[in-house]
N, C-alpha and C positions, 0 to 999 in steps of 0.2 A: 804685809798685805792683809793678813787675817784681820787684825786690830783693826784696821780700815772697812772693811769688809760691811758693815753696818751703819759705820757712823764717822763724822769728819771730826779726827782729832788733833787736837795741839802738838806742837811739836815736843813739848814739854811733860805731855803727858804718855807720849811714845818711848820719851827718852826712857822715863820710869818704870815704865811695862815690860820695857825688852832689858833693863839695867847696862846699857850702853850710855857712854856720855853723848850731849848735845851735839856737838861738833864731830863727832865719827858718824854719829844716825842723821845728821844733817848732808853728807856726802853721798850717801848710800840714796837720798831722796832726793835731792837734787840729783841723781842718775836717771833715778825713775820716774822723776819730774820730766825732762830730756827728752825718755823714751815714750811719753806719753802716756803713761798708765798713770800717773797722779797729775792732781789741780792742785793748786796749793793759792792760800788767801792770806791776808796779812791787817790783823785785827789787835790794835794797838802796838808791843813789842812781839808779841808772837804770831809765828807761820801756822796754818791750818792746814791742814792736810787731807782730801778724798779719792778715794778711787774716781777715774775718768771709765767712766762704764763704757761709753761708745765705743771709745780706743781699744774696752778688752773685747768687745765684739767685731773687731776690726782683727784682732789679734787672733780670734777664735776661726773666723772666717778663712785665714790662712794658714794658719796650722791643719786646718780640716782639706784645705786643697792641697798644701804639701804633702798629705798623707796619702789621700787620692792620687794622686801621679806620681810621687817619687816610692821607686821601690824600697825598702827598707831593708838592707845588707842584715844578713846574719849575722851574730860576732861568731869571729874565728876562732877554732878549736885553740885553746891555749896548748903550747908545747912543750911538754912535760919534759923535755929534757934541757930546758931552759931556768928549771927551779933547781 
């Protein structure tokens, strides 16, 4: 999402920034293609990829209500005599 973060890049050129093959980084985006946080274009044989801005302020919008109403559990004391 960083690499996106500024500018809409090839799929080809993501492969080689993160050193993942095509087809595992191609799953991973096609998820988050799904979930709405990417647009993806298709310009000769390769996909294009950008962040969907609206969608992370749709995202942001509710994360900020969930925080607001849902109270936040403390984690539980871990019990030491379980180690």
């Amino acid at each position: 999402m960083e690499l996106l973060r500024y500018q809409e890049l090839c799929v080809c050129d993501l492969s080689e920034a993160l050193g993942i093959s095509q087809s595992k980084l191609s799953f991973h985006l096609k998820v988050l293609k799904e979930a709405e946080l990417l647009r993806s274009r298709q310009q000769g044989r390769w996909m294009y990829y950008s962040i969907d801005l609206p969608q992370f302020v749709v995202l942001e919008q509710y994360l900020a209500e969930f925080r607001r109403f849902s109270p936040i559990l403390p984690a539980r004391p871990c019990d030491e005599s379980l180690i």
